[in-house]
N, C-alpha and C positions, 0 to 999 in steps of 0.2 A: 759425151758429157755436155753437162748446159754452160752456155757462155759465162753467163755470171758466179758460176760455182767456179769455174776454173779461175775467174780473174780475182774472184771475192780470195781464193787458196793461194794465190801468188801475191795479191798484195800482204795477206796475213804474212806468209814468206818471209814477204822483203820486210816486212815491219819488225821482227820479231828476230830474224836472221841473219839480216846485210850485213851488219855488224862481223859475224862470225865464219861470213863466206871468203873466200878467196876472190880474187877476180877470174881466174881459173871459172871457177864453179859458182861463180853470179852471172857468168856469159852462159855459163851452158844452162844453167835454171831460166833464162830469160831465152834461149835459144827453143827450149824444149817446151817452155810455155807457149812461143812462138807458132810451134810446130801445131801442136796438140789445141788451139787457140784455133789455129783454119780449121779444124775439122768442124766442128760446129756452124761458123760463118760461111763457110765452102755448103754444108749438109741446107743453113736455113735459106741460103739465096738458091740456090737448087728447086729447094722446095718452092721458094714464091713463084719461081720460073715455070713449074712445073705446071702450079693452080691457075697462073696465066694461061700458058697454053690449054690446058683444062675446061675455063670457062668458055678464053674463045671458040673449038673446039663446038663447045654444047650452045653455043648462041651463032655457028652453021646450020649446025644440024637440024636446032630447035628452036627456030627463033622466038614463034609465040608465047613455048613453056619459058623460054629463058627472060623475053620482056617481062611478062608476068614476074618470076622468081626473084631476077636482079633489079627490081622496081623495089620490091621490098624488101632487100638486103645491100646493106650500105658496103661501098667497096672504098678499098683505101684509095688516095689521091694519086694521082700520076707521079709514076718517077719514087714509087716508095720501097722498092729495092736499092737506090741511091740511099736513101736515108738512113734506112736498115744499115748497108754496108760502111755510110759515113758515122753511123751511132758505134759501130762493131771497131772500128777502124781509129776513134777518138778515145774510146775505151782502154784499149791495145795500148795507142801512146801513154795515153794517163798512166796508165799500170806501170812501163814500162821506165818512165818520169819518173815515177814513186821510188821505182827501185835505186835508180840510178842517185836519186836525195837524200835518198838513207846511206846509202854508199857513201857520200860524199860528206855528210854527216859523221861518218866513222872517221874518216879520214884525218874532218879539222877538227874533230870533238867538240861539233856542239850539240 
């Protein structure tokens, strides 16, 4: 599943929901979110990792074709699997923040 479909279905969730969950089953919805939340972040920093070793890899073997190709194809900035994981990672809280406002909203009734 894609990152933002999942977090876009869990804030809807908690908006719509928190109200009527239990705390029982607002930990498990936000546990299971959790869960099902890595596979995507686990699947896309795999993959950066992947096209790193990848390029490097074809700019051994090939240096000339690779000067040429990577001369004209712009590569992201160092350190953008940080970013990625820190965009994925702030995301997750927020969501998670949301949930717990609404909650707490229910609570003191505003």
């Amino acid at each position: 599943m894609n990152f933002a479909s999942l977090m876009f279905a869990y804030v809807v969730a908690a908006y719509y929901a928190a109200a009527r969950l239990g705390r029982a089953q607002a930990w498990f919805l936000s546990f299971l979110y959790t869960v099902f939340l890595a596979l995507p972040v686990v699947s896309a920093l795999s993959g950066w990792g992947r096209i790193q070793a990848l390029r490097q890899m074809f700019t051994e073997e090939h240096p000339v074709s690779a000067m040429a190709f990577f001369e004209r194809s712009s590569s992201p900035p160092p350190g953008f699997a940080y970013y990625l994981a820190l965009l994925f990672l702030s995301g997750w809280i927020m969501s998670i923040l949301f949930m717990v406002s609404e909650r707490v909203k229910m609570t003191t009734g505003d």
